[in-house]
N, C-alpha and C positions, 0 to 999 in steps of 0.2 A: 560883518564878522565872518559870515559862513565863506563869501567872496577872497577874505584873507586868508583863510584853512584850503580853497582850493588851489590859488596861487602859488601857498606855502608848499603843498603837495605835488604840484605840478615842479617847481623849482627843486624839490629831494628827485625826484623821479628822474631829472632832466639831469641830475650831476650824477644819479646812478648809472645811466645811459655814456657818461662821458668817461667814466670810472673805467666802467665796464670795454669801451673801447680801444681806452687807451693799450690797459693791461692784455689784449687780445689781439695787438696789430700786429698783422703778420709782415708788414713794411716797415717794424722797426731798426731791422735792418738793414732794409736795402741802403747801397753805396759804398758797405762798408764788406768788409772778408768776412763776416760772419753770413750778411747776406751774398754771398756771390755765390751764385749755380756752379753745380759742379763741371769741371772740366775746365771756367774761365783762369788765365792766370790771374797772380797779384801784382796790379805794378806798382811801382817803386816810385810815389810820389815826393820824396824827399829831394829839395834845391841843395846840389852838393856848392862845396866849394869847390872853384876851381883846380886845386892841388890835389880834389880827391875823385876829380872826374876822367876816365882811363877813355884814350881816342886811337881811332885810326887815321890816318890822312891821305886818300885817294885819291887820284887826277884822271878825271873822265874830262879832260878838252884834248887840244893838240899843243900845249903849251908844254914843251919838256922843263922838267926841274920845277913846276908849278905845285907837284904835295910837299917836297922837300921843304920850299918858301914858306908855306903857308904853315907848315910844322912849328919851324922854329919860329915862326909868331907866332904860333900858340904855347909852344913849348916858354917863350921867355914871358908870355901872361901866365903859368903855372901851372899850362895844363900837363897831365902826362900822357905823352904819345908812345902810342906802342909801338908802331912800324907806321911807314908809308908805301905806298907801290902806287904801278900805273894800271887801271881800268880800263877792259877792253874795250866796253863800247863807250862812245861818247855822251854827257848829256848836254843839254841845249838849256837846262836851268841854271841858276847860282848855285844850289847847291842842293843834295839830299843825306838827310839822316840816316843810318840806318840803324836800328837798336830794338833789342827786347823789354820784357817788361822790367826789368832791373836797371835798365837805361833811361827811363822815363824823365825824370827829372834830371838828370845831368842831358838827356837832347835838348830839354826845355831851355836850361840854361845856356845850350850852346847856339840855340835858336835865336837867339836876343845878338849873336856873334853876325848873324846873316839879317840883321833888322827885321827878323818874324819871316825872311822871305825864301827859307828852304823850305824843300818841301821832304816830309814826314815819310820815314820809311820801316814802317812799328812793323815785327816780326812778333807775333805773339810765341812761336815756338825755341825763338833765341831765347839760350839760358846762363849770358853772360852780360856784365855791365859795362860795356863799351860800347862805344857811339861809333860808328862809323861815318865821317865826314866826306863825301866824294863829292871832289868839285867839279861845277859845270861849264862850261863856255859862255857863260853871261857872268862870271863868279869878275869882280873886279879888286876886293879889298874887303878884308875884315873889319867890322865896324868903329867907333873910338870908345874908351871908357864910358863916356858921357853917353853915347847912343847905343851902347848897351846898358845902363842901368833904365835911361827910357822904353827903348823895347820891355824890359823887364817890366816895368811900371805899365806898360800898356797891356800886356798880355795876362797879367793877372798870373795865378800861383796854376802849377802844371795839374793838368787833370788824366783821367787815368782814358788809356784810347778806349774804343770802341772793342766791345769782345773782352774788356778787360776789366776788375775792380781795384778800388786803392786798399796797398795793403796797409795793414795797421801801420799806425807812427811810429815811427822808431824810439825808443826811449833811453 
């Protein structure tokens, strides 16, 4: 009996203990805008749809007429392109992003366009939600429906970069 009273006691004791921790966490926060240090931006984890994701379309090779091209395939898949021009220096990749925290998820989305294989050009101090697309001299063709809802499926839902928190969801 006395062996049940101290078990008994020892088990209140052990859930005051968890009570107590929970109500006290000071990491109930973290990953979210309420936890995020000051100074970090918010990014904008929301998958837009394509008719509401705003691009640039830049040509870093030596292919003249090559953002023009690449525009109006994206423009006749729904995206909205704001301008295109030519970039002075060249890249040697398929492609880079470039975007602020408000551009987050529409890069993600546009990233699944390059089979996951652009590479990320997060500006925490951009304060607009446009992607910048500059293509590279390895760039050969934008993906098919089918290999972009794959990439999508493999890369899992966007997360927020580095330096950066997700902001609240939009409702």
């Amino acid at each position: 009996m006395r062996a049940l009273v101290i078990v008994g006691l020892l088990g209140v004791l052990a859930l005051g203990f968890v009570i107590t921790a929970i109500v006290r966490d000071s990491q109930g926060n973290a990953g979210t805008a309420q936890g995020c240090p000051d100074g970090w931006p918010l990014a904008d984890l929301n998958l837009r749809e394509r008719k509401d994701v705003k691009i640039n379309v830049l040509n870093a090779t030596d292919q003249p007429g090559l953002a023009h091209t690449v525009a109006d395939e994206l423009s006749n898949r729904q995206f909205q392109v704001q301008k295109t021009a030519t970039e002075k220096k060249q890249i040697n990749g398929i492609a880079v992003l470039r975007y602020g925290p408000k551009g987050v998820g529409s890069a993600h989305l546009l990233q699944a366009y390059f089979l996951n294989n652009a590479t990320q050009g997060y500006d925490p101090a951009r304060t607009d939600d446009v992607v910048d697309v500059v293509l590279g001299n390895n760039f050969q063709q934008l993906a098919t429906t089918t290999e972009v809802n794959q990439s999508l499926g493999d890369s899992g839902p966007p997360k927020a970069p580095k330096g950066s928190c997700p902001s609240p969801p939009a409702k």
